[in-house]
N, C-alpha and C positions, 0 to 999 in steps of 0.2 A: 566493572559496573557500567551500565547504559544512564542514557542520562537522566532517567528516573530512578535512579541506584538499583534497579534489578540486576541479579548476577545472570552472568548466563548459564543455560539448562542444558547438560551433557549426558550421554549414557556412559558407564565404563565400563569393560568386563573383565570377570575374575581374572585376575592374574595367575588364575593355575588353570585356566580353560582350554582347550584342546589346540587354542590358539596364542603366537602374540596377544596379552593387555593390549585393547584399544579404546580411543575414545570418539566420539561421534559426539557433535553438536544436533540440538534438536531441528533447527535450519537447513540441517541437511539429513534427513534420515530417511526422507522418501524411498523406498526402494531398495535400504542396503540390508542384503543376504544375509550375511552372518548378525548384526544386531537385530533382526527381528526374534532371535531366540531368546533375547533380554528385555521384551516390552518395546521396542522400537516396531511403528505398525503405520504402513502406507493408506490404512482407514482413514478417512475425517471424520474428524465429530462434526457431525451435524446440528444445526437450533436452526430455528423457521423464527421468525423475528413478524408481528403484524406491524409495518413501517408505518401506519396510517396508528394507529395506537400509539408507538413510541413518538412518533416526530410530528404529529399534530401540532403543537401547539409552538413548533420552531419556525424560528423566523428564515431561518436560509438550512435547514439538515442537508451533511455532509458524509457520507463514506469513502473513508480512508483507508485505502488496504495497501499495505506496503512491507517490504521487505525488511531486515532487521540493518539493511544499511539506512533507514529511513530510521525505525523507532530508534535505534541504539543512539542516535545522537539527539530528538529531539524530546520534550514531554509532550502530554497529546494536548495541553492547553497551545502549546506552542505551536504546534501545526492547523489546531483549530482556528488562531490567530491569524496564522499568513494564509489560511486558504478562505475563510469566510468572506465572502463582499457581497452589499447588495448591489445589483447591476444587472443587466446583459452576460449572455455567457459567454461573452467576446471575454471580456473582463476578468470573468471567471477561469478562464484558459489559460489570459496571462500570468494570473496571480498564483496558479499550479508551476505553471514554466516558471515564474522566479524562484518558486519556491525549491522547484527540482533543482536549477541551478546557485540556489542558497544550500541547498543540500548539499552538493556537489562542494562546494568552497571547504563548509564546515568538517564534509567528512576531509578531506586534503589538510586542513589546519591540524585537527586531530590526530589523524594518524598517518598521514605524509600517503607515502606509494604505499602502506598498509589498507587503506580504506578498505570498505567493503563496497563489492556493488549497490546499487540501487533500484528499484522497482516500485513506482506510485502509479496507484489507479483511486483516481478520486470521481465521486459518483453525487454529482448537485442533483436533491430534490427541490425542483418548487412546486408548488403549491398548486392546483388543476387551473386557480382563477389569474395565475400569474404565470403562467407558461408564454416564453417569450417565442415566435416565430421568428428567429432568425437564425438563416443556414452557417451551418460551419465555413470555416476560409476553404475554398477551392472546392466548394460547390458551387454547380451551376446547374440552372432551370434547364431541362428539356421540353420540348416542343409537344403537346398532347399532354403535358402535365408531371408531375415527377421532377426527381433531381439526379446528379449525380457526382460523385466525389471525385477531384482529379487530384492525382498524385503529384506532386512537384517533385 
């Protein structure tokens, strides 16, 4: 179980099928040949979501999309915790970075060199009347207007 007690979701197939009995986790079923003939399907489901509808009335709305080395270890209260702040999105960056590197500890504590990877994309809305002007680290102004991002 994950740390909201969900089990995890497998496909298996008959064990009398033209193949070895296999199992495939649904985290990885992109793409694979043989379980697509058991319901395993490279489609998304798609929903269109209107964000001005749902997150009007939030004070900092957050999109979190992460991998299951993310969900498996936290609840989503608990990620809404460490990543909410109000501030600058200086701020907001940070508190992403600890968090991936809180990630990183917990999943280690858990399950040692078993961990799973990790993958967080987190997406701050503010508000039209609170958009903050201020450029990411290792931007710099260009001359006739513009910016531009420099790699370190």
């Amino acid at each position: 179980k994950n740390a909201r007690g969900d089990r995890p979701t497998i496909v298996v197939t008959p064990a009398d099928g033209p193949y070895l009995e296999q199992a495939l986790g649904m985290t990885r079923s992109l793409g694979d040949y043989y379980l697509h003939r058991f319901g395993v399907s490279w489609e998304p489901e798609v929903q269109v979501i209107d964000l001005e509808q749902v997150c009007g009335s939030l004070r900092c709305p957050v999109l979190c999309l992460g991998s299951d080395g993310i969900w498996d270890l936290w609840t989503y209260d608990e990620v809404f915790q460490q990543l909410v702040t109000d501030g600058p999105p200086s701020a907001r960056r940070e508190r992403a970075l600890h968090f991936m590197r809180a990630n990183e500890q917990k999943g280690a504590d858990e399950f040692g060199d078993s961990a799973d990877n990790m993958t967080g994309i987190f997406v701050f809305f503010d508000p039209p009347d609170e958009v903050v002007e201020e450029p990411p680290p290792g931007t710099v102004e260009r001359k006739g207007g513009g910016s531009a991002r420099v790699q370190a």
